[in-house]
C-alpha positions in Angstrom: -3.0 66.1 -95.0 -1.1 68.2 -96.9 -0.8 68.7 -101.1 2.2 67.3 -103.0 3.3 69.2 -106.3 4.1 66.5 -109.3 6.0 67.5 -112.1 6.4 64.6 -115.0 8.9 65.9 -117.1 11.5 66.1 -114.4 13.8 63.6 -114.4 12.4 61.3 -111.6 15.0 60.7 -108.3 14.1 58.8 -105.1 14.2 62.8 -103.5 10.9 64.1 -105.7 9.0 60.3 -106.1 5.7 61.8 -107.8 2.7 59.2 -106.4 0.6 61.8 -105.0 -0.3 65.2 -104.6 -2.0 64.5 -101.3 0.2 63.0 -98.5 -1.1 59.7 -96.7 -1.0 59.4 -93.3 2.3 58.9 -91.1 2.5 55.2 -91.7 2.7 55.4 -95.6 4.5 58.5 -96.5 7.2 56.8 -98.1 4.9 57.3 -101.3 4.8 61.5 -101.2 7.7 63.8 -102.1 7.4 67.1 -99.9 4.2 68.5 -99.4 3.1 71.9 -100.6 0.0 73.4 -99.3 -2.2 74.3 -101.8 -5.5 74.2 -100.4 -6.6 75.3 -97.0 -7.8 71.7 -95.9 -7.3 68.5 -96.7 -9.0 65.7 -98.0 -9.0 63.9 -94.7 -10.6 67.1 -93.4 -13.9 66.5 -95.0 -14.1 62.8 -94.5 -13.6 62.2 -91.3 -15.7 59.8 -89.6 -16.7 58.4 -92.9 -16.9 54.9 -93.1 -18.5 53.4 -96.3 -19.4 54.5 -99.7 -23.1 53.5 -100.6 -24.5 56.5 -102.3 -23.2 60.0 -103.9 -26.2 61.2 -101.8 -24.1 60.4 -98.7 -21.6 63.2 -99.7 -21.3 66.7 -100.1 -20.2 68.8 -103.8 -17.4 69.0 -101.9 -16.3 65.8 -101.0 -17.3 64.2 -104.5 -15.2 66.9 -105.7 -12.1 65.8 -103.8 -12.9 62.2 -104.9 -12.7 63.7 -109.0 -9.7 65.4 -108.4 -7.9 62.7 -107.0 -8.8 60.7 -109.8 -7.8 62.9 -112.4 -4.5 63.2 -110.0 -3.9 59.3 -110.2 -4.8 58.8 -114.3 -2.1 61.6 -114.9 0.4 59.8 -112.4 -0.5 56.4 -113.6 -0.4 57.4 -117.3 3.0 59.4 -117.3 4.2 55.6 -115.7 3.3 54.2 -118.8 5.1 56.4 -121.0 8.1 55.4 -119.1 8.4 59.4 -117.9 7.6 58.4 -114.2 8.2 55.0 -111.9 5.1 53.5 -109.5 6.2 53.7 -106.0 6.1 49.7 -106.2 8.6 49.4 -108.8 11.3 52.1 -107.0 10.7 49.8 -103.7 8.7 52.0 -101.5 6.2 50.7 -99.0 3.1 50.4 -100.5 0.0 51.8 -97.9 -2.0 48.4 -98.4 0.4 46.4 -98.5 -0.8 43.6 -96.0 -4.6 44.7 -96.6 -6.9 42.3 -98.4 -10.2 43.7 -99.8 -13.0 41.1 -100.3 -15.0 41.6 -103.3 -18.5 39.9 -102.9 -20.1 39.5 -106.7 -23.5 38.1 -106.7 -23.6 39.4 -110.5 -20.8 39.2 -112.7 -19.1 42.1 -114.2 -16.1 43.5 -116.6 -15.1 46.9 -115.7 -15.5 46.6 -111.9 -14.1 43.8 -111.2 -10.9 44.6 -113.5 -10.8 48.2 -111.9 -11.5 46.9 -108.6 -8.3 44.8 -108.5 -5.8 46.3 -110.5 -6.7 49.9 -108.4 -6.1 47.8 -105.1 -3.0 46.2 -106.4 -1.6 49.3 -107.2 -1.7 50.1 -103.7 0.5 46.8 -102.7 -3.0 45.0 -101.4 -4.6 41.5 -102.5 -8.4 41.0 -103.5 -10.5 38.2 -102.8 -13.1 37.3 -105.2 -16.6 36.0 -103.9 -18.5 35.1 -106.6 -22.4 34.2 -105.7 -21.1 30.4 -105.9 -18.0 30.6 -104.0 -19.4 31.5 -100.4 -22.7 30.3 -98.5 -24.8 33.2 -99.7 -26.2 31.3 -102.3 -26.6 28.3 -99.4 -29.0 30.4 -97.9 -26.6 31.8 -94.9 -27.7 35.6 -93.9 -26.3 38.9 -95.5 -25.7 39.5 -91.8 -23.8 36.8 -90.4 -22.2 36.8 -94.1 -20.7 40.6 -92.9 -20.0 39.7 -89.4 -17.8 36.7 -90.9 -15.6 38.1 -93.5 -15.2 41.6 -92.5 -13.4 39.5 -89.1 -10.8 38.7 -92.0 -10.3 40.9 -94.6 -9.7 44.7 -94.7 -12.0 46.4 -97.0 -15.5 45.0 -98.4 -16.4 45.7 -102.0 -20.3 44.1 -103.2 -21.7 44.2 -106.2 -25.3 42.5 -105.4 -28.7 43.0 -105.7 -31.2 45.3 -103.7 -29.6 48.7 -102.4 -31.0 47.0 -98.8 -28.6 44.2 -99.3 -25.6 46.5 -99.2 -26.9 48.8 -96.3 -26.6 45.7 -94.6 -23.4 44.6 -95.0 -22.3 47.9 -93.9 -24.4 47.5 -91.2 -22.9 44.6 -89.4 -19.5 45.1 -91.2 -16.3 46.1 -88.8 -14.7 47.6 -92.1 -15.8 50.1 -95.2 -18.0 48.9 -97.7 -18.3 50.1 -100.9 -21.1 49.5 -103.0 -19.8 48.4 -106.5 -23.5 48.2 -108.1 -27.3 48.1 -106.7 -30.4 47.9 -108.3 -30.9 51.6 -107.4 -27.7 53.1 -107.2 -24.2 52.7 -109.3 -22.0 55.3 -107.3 -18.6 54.1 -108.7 -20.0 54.5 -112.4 -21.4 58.1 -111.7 -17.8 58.9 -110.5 -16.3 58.0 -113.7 -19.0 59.7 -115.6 -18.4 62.8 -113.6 -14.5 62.5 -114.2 -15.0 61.9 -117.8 -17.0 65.1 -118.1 -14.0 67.2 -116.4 -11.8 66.0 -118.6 -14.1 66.4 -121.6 -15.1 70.1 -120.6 -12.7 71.3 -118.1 -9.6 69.6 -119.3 -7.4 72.3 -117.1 -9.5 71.3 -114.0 -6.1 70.5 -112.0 -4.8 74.0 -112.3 -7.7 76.2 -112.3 -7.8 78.6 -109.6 -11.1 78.8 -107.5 -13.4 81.7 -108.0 -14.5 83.6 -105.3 -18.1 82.3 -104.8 -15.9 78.2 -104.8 -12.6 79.4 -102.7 -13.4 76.0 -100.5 -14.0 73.5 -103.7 -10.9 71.3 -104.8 -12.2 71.7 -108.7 -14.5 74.1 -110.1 -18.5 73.4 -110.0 -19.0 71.9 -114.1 -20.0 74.1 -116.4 -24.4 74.3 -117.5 -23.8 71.2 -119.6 -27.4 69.4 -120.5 -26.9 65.9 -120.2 -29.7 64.0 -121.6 -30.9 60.4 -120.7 -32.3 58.6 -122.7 -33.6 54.8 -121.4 -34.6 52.9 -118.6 -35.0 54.9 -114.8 -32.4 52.6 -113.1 -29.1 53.1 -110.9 -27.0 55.0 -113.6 -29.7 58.1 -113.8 -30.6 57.3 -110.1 -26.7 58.6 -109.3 -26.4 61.2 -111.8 -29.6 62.7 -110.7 -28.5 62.7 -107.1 -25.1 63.8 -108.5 -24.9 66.3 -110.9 -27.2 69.2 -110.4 -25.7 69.7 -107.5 -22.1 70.2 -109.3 -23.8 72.9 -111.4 -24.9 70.7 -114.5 -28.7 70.0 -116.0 -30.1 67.1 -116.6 -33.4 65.7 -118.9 -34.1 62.3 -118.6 -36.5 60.6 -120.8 -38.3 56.9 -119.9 -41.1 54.8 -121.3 -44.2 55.0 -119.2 -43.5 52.5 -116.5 -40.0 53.1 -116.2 -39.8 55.9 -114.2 -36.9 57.0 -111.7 -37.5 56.2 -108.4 -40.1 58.7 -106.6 -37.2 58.8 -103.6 -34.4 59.7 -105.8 -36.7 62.2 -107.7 -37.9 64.1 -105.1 -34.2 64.3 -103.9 -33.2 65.5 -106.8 -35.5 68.5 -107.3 -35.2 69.6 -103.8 -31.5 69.7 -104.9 -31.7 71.3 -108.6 -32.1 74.9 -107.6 -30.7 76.4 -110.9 -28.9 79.1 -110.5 -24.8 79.7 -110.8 -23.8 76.9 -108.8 -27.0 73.9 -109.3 -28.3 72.4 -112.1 -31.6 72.2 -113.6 -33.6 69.0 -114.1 -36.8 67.4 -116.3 -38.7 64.4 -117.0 -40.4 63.4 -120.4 -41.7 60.5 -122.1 -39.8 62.0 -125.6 -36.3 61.2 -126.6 -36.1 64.0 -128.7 -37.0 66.4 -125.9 -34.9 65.2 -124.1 -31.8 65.5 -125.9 -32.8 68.8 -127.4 -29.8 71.6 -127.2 -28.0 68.0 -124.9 -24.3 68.6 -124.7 -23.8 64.9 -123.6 -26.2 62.0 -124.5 -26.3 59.2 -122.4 -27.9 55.8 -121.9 -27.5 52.0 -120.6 -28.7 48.5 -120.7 -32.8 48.3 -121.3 -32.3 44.6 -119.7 -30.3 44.5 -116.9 -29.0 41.1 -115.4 -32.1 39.3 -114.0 -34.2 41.0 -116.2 -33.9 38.4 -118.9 -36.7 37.2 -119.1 -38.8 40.8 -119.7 -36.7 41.3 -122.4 -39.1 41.3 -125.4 -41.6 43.3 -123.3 -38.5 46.0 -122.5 -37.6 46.1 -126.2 -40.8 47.0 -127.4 -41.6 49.2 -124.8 -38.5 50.8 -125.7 -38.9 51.8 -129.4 -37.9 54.9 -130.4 -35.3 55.0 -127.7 -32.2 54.1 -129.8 -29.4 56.5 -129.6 -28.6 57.5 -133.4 -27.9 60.8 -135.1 -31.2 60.9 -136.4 -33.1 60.8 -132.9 -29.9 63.6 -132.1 -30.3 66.1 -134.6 -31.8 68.2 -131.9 -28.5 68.2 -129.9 -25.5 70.3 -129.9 -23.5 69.3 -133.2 -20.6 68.3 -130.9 -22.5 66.7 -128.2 -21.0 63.1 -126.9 -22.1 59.9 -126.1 -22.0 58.0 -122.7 -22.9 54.4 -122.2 -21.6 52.0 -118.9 -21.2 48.9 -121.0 -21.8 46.9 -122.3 -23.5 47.5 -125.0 -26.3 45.7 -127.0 -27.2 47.4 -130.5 -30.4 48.1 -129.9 -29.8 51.0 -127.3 -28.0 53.1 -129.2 -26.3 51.9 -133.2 -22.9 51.1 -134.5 -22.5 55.0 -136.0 -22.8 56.4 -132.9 -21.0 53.7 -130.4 -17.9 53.3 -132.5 -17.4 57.2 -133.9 -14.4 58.8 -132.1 -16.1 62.3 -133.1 -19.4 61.1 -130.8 -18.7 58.4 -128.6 -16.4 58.5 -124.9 -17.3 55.1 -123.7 -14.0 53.8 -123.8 -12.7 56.8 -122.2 -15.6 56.5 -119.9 -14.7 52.9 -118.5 -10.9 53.5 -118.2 -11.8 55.9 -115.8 -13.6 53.4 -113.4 -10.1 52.4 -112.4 -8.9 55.5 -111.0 -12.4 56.6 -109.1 -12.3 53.5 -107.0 -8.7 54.1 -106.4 -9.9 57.4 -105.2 -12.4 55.7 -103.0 -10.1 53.6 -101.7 -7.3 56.3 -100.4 -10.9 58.2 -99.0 -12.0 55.0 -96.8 -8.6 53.5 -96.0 -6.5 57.0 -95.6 -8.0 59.9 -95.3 -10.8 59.3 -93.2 -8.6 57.0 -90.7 -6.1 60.7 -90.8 -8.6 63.3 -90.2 -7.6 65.0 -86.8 -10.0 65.2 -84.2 -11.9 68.2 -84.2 -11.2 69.2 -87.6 
């Protein structure tokens, strides 16, 4: 594929539409204006034969960084459309490349921000979702995961499945005859981390879009984050599971700090420090049982639920395991006066207080969740167009 130059304050005509910067394939060009190379490959170029989307540890800097830039591509398209200073493809009549494709979102536990993201980014595209909640389909009769997969992916286009165990979803993709994308695990939140690492570029590298590669990153779409120290501070689940597979690998460090028994998972660890090599281009990581260590010198504080759904009933063992562990300027003071605050919502008080959550100065959460819409649109043009374009032998 080739990359489409957008201008949004020119007036808009049905010569220069402005949808993306990187062409689809044949079938649903109506959406690009005329392509100008600007990179030496394409996106489809690096994802061909790429089926589902499971894990960040399934793909390369480079890859993830095609899937950030994209997504910074679509909120600027998507927001100059809502300042009236550009028109969606949809509403100038063009053929929409999912239009007639139905993505089938199994839930088995309920959710805001991916479900609303999840839809509206598929709609965009001219497609229809599907919910499946736990209730609506035979899963919770007791029919397989298996012959679940067989069974709808026969029908719809696309499977998205937010459910429990990260097994669960390796086997839908397993027995699926279309992508999968895992919207949430108990070990990995890939479509989270995304918007996290999108949120970061536009927090730290707000130019990211027309910065020009230096010579040790001629081949990356963005340039590697800056040595950020992003500091966890909570419960060793699938947020820090992601960003630890994630991040030191685009160049940023990361502290994490848990309450004895909490721990990230061994696999996960291990991956990471075979992968945080330090250096210009890899990130540096650390474990510690102190919040305040952690965060010291942190450019970006982050943390998440200490009772996940289906934890319910731990939860006043978790909360006073967790003391200490509150996110507020006092357990901050050793962090960078600017630094930020990061939280996947929702919220509950007790992980991090009302000065910190609500202060525009500290906190990026809304930001942070906006952004979830345009990372799974990203993932969506990866699975459904780019890797079905990739030319063989490329």
């Amino acid at each position: 594929m080739l990359v489409t130059k957008v201008s949004f304050h020119l007036p808009i005509s049905k010569k220069a539409p402005v949808f993306s910067r990187y062409a689809f394939p044949p079938s649903c060009r109506h959406f690009t204006s005329t392509p100008t190379p600007r990179y030496p490959t394409s996106p489809a170029s690096h994802f061909k034969g790429t089926k589902h989307f499971l894990t960040l540890r399934d793909f390369t800097p480079v890859q993830i960084l095609h899937l950030i830039r994209r997504s910074l591509e679509l909120k600027q398209q998507i927001t100059a459309e809502r300042a009236g200073q550009a028109l969606s493809p949809l509403a100038k009549g063009e053929i929409a490349p999912l239009a007639s494709k139905t993505l089938g979102m199994i839930f088995s536990k309920k959710s805001t921000r991916t479900r609303v993201s999840a839809e509206a980014g598929w709609a965009y595209y001219g497609g229809s979702t599907m919910y499946l909640g736990k209730d609506d389909i035979q899963l919770s009769g007791g029919e397989a995961l298996r012959d679940t997969s067989v069974v709808i992916s026969s029908m719809v286009d696309c499977l998205l499945a937010r459910v429990g165990e990260h097994e669960e979803v390796e086997t839908l993709a397993q027995y699926s005859s279309v992508p999968v994308i895992n919207a949430l695990t108990a070990k990995y939140h890939p479509l989270q981390a995304l918007a996290d690492i999108m949120t970061l570029y536009e927090l730290y590298l707000p130019d990211a879009l027309s910065h020009k590669s230096s010579p040790s990153s001629t081949s990356l779409p963005l340039p590697l984050l800056p040595k950020l120290n992003i500091a966890w501070v909570g419960d060793g689940n699938n947020i820090i599971h992601s960003l630890l597979v994630t991040l030191p690998r685009l160049g940023a460090n990361v502290s994490v700090a848990t309450p004895k028994g909490y721990d990230c998972a061994p696999d996960v660890v291990e991956y990471a420090e075979e992968h945080a090599t330090g250096g210009d281009e890899r990130g540096e990581i650390s474990f510690t049982r102190d919040p305040e260590v952690a965060v010291k010198d942190a450019d970006v504080i982050v943390t998440d639920t200490w009772v996940s759904m289906g934890q319910e009933k731990e939860k006043a063992k978790r909360l006073a395991e967790f003391k200490g562990y509150q996110v507020t300027e006092a357990m901050a003071k050793g962090a960078k006066p600017d630094w930020k605050f990061m939280h996947c919502l929702p919220r509950k008080p007790e992980e991090v207080d009302d000065d910190v959550f609500y202060n525009p100065e500290r906190s990026v959460v809304f930001q942070e969740a906006e952004n979830r819409k345009y990372t799974v649109m990203a993932v969506y043009e990866m699975l459904m167009l780019w890797a079905k374009d990739a030319p063989v032998g490329k």
